[in-house]
Backbone as CSV, one residue per row, in Angstrom:
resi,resn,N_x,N_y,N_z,CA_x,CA_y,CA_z,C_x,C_y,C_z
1,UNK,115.852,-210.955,-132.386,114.915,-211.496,-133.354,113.745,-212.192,-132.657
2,UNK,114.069,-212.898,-131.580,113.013,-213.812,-130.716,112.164,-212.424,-129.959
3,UNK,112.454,-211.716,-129.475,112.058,-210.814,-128.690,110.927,-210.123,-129.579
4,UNK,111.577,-209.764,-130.787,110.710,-208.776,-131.679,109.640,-209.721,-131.951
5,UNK,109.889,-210.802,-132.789,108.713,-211.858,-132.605,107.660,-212.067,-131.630
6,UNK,107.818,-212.405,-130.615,107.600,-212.536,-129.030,106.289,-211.316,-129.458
7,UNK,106.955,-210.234,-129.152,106.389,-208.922,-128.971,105.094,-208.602,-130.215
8,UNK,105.666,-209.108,-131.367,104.837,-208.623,-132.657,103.333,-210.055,-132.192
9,UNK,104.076,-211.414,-131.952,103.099,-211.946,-131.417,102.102,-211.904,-130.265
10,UNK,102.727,-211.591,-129.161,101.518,-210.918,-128.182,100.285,-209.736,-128.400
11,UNK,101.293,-208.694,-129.635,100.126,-207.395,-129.521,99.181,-208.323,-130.822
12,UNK,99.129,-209.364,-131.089,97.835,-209.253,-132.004,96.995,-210.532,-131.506
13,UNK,97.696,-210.921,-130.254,96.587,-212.094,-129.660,96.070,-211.209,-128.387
14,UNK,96.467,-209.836,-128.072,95.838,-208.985,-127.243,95.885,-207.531,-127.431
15,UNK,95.472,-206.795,-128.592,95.756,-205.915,-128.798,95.608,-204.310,-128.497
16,UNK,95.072,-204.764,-126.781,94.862,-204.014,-125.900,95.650,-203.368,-125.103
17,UNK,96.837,-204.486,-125.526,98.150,-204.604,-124.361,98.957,-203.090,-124.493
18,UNK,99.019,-203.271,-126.082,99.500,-201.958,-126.494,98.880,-200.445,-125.768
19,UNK,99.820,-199.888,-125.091,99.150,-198.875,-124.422,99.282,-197.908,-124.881
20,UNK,98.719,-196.590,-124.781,99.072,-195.461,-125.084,100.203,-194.528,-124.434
21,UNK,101.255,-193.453,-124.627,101.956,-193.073,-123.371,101.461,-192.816,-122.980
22,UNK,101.352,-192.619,-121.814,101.272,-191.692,-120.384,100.561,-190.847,-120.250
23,UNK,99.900,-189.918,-120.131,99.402,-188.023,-119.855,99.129,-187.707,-118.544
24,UNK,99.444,-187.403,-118.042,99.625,-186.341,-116.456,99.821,-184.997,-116.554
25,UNK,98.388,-184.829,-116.507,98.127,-183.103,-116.364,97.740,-182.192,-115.013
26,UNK,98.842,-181.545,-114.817,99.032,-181.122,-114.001,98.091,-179.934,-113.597
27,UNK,97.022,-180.176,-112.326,95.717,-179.401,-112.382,96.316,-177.846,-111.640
28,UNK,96.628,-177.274,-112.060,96.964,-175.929,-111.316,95.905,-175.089,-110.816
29,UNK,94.893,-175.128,-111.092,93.667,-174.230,-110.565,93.613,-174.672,-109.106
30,UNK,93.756,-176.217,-108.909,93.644,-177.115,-107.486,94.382,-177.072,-107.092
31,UNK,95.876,-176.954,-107.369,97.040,-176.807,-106.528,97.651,-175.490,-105.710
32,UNK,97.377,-174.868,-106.362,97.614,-173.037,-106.087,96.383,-172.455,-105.376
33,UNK,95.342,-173.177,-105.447,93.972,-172.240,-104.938,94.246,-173.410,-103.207
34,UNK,94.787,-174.798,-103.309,94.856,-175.495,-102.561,95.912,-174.781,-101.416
35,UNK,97.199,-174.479,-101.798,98.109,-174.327,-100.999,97.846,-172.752,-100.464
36,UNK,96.709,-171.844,-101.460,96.287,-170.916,-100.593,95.399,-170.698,-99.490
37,UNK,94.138,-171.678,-99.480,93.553,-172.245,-98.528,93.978,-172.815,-97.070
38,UNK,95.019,-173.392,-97.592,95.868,-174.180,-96.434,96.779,-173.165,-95.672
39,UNK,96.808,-172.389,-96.074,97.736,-170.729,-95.658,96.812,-170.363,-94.993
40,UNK,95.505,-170.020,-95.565,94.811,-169.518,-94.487,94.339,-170.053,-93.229
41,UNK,94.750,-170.810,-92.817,94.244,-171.984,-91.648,95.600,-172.137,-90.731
42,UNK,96.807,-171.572,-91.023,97.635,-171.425,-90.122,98.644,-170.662,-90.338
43,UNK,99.606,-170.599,-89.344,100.599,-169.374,-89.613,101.815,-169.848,-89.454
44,UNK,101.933,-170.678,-90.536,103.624,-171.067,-90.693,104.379,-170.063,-91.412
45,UNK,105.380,-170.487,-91.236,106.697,-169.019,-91.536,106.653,-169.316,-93.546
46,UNK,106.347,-170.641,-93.977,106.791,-170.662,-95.356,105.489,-169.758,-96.270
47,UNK,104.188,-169.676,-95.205,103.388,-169.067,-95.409,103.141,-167.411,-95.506
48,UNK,103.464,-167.281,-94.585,103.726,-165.402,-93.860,104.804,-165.138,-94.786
49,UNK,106.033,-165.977,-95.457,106.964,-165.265,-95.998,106.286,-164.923,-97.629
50,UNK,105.625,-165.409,-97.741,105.049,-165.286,-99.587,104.041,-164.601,-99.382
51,UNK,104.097,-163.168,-100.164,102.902,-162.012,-100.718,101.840,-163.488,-101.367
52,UNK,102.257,-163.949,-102.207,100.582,-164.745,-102.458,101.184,-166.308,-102.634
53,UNK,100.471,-166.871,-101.394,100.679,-168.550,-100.891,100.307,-169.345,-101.863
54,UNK,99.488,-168.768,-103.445,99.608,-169.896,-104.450,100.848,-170.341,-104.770
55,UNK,101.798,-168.978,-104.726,103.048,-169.262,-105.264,104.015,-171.162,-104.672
56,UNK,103.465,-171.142,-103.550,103.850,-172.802,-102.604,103.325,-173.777,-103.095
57,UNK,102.045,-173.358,-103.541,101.775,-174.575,-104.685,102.218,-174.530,-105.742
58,UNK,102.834,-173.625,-106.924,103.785,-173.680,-108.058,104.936,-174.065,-107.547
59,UNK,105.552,-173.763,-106.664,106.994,-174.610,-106.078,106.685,-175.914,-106.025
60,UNK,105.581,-176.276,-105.458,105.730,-177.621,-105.320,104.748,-178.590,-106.550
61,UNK,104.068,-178.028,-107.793,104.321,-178.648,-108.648,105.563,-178.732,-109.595
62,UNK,106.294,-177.510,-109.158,107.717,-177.797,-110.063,108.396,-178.670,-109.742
63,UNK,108.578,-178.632,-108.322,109.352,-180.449,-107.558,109.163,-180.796,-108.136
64,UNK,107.702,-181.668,-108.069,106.918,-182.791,-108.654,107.479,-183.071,-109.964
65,UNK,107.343,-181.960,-110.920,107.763,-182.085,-112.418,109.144,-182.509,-112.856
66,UNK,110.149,-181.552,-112.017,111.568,-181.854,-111.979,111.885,-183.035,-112.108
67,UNK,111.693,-183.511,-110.626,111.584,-184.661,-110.024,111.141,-185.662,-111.146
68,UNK,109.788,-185.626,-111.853,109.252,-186.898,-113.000,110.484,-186.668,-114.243
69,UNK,110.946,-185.600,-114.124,112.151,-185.180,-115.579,112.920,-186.193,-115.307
70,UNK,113.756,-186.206,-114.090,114.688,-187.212,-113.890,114.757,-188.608,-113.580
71,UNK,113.459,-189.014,-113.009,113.181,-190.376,-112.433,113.003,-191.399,-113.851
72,UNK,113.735,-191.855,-113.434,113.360,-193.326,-114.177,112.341,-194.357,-115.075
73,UNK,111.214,-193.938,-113.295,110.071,-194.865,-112.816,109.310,-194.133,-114.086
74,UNK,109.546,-193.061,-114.441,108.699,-192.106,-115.425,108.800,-191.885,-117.157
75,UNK,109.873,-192.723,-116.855,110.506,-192.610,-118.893,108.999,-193.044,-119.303
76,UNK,108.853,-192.257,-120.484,107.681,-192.009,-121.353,106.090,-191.805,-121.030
77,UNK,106.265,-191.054,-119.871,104.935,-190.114,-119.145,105.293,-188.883,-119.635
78,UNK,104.642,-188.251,-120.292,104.196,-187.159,-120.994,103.595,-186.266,-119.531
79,UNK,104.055,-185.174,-119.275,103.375,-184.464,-118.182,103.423,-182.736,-118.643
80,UNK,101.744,-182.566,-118.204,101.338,-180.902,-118.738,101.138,-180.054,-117.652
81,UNK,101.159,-179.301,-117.854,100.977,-177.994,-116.740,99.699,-177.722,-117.358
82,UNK,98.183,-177.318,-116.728,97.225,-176.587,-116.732,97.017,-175.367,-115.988
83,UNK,97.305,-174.594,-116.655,97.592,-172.891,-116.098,96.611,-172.137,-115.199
84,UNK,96.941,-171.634,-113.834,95.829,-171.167,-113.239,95.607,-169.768,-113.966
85,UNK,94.368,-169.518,-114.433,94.674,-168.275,-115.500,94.054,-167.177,-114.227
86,UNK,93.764,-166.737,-112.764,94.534,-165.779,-112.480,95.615,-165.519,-111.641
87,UNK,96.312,-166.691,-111.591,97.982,-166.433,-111.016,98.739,-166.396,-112.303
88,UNK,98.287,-167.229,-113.433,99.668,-166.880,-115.031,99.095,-165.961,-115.496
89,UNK,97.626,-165.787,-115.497,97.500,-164.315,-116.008,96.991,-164.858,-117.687
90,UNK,96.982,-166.338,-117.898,96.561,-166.694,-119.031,95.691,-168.175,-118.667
91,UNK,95.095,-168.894,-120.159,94.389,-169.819,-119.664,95.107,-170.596,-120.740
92,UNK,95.623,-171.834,-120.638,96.126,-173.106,-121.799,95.124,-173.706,-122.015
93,UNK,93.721,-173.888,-121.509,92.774,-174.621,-122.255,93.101,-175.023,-123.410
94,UNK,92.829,-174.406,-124.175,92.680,-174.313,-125.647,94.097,-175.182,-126.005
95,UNK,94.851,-175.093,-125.626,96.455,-175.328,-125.802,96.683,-177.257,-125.658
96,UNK,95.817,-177.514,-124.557,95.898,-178.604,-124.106,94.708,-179.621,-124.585
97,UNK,93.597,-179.409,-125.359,92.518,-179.598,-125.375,93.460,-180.841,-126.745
98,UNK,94.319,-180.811,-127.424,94.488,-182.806,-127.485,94.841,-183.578,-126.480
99,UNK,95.572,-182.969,-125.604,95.873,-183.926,-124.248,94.815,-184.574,-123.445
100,UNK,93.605,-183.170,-123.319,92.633,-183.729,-122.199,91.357,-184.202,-123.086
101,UNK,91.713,-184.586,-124.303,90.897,-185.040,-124.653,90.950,-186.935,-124.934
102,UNK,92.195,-187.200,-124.808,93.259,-188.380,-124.957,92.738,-188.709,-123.785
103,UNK,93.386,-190.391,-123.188,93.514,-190.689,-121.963,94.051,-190.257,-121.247
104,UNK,94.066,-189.748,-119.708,95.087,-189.411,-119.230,94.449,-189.204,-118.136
105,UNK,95.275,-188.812,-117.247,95.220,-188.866,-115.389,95.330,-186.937,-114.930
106,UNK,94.604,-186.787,-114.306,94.733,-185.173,-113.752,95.480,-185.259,-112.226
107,UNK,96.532,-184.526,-112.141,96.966,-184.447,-110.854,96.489,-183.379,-110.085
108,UNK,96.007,-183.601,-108.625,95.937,-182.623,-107.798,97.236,-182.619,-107.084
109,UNK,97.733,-181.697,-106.423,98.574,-181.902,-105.626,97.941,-180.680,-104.019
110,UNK,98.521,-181.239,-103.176,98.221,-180.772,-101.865,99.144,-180.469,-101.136
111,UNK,99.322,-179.076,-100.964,100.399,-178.777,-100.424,99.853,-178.322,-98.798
112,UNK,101.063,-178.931,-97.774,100.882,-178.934,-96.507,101.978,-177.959,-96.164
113,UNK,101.088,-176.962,-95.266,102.321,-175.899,-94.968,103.709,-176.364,-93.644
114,UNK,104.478,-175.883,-93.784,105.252,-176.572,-93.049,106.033,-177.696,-92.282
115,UNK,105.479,-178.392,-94.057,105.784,-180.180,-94.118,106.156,-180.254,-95.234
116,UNK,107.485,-181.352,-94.991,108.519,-181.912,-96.092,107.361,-183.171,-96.856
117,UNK,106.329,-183.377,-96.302,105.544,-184.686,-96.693,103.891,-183.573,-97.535
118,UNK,103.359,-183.784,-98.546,102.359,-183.122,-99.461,101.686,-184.635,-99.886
119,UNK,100.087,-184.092,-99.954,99.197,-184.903,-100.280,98.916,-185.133,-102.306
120,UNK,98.577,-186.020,-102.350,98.536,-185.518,-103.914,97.613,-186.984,-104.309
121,UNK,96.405,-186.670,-105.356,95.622,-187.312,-106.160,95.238,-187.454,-106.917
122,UNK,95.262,-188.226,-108.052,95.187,-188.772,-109.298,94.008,-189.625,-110.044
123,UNK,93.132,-188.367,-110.622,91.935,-188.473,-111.106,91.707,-189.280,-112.767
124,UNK,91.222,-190.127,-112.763,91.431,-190.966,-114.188,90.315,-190.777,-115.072
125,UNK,90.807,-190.478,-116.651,90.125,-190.179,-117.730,89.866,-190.703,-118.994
126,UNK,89.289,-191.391,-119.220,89.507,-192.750,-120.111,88.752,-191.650,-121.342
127,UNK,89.516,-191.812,-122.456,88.953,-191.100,-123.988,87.658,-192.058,-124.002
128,UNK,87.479,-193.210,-124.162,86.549,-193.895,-123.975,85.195,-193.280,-123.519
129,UNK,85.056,-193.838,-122.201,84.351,-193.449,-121.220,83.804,-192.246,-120.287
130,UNK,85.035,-191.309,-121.166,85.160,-190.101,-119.920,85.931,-190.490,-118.491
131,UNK,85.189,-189.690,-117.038,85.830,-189.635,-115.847,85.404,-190.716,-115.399
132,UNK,86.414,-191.899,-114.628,86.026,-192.578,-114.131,85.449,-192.678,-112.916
133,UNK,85.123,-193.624,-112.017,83.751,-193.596,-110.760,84.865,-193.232,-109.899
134,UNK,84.704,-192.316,-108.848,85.111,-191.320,-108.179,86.293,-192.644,-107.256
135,UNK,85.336,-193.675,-107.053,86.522,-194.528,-106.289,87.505,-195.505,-107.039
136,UNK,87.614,-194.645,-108.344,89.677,-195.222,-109.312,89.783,-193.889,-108.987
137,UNK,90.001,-192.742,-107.986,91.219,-192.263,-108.234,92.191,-192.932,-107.333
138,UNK,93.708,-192.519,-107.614,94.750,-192.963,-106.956,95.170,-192.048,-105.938
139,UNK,95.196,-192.463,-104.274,95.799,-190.855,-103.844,96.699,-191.347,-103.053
140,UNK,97.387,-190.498,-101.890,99.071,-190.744,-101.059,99.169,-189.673,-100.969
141,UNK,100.609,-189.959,-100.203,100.990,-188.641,-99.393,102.466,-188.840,-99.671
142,UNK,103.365,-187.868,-99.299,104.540,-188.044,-99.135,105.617,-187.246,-99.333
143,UNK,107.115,-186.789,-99.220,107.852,-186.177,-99.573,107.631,-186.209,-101.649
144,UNK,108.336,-185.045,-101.970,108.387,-184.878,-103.392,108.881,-186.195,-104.391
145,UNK,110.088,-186.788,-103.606,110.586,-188.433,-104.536,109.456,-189.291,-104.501
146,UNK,109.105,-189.659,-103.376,107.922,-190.351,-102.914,106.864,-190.177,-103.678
147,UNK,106.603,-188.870,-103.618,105.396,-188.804,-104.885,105.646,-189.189,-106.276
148,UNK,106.414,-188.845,-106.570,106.778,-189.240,-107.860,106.703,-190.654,-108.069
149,UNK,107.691,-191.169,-107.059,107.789,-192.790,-107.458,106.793,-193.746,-107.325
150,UNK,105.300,-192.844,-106.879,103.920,-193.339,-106.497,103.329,-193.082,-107.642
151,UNK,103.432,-191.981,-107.924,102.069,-191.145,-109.078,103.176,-191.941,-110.298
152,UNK,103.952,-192.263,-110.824,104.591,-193.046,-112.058,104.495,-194.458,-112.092
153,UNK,104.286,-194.944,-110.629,104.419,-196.504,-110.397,102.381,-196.194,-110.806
154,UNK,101.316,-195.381,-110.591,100.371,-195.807,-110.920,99.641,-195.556,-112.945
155,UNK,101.103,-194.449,-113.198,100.641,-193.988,-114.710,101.263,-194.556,-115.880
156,UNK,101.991,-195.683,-115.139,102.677,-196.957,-115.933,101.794,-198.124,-116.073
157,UNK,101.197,-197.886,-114.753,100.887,-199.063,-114.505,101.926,-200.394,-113.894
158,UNK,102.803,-199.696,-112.764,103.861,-200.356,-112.302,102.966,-201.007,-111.087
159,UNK,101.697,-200.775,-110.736,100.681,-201.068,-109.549,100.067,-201.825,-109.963
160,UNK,99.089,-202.246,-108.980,97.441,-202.940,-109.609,96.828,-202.298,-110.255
161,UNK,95.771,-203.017,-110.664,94.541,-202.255,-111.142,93.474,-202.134,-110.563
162,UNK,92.879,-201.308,-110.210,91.527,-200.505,-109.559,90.926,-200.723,-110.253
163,UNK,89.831,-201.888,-109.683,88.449,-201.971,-110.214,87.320,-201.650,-109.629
């Protein structure tokens, strides 16, 4: 009863506090065109073994995704896939266009060939304002948990704030 009180009293002496969930849209045009780029610049075996090296960047946004399914740090982040339409062969624009029109964060991810550790950055989109100034995005590096428990600790807002 104190709690609900508590709570009903804070959101109307700041009613900002109240946030929206989450949105993390997952940029696939940048991730797949990324991890093919990065193929071409050397000759690792995870590379040479795949007919087409976007496919290393769809593996490793599925980690990523898996990975936010189960974590914790992530209960009530909403996360989208944005379709590279010529590796799916289709385009979700249209599909996603309430999401990216909402607040929400675009993920790049960066895949490093022949490393357990991938780069990844987090571009911010205020319904408001539009894209914010190039220096709020959030970026890091790290194994697949790592990322996760980075890119959720910043789409919670479990971090600071970048001003």
């Amino acid at each position: 009863m104190i709690r609900r009180f508590l709570s009903a009293f804070m959101l109307t002496l700041a009613p900002g506090w109240a946030l929206a969930e989450p949105i993390v849209i997952v940029a696939s045009w940048h991730n797949l065109e990324a991890a093919k780029h990065a193929c071409m610049r050397v000759t690792e075996a995870d590379c040479t073994r795949e007919r087409d090296p976007r496919s290393l960047g769809r593996s490793l946004e599925n980690a990523v995704m898996n990975q936010m399914a189960i974590n914790t740090r992530c209960q009530g982040v909403s996360v989208f896939r944005e379709d590279h339409p010529e590796f799916d062969g289709r385009s979700n624009a249209a599909e996603l266009a309430p999401q990216r029109a909402r607040t929400h964060w675009s993920l790049f991810l960066d895949y490093y060939p022949g490393s357990e550790t991938h780069g990844w950055t987090l571009f911010p989109y205020d319904a408001a304002t539009g894209w914010g100034p190039f220096k709020q995005r959030v970026e890091g590096e790290g194994a697949v948990a790592q990322i996760v428990d980075q890119i959720c600790t910043v789409v919670t807002k479990g971090g600071a704030n970048i001003r």
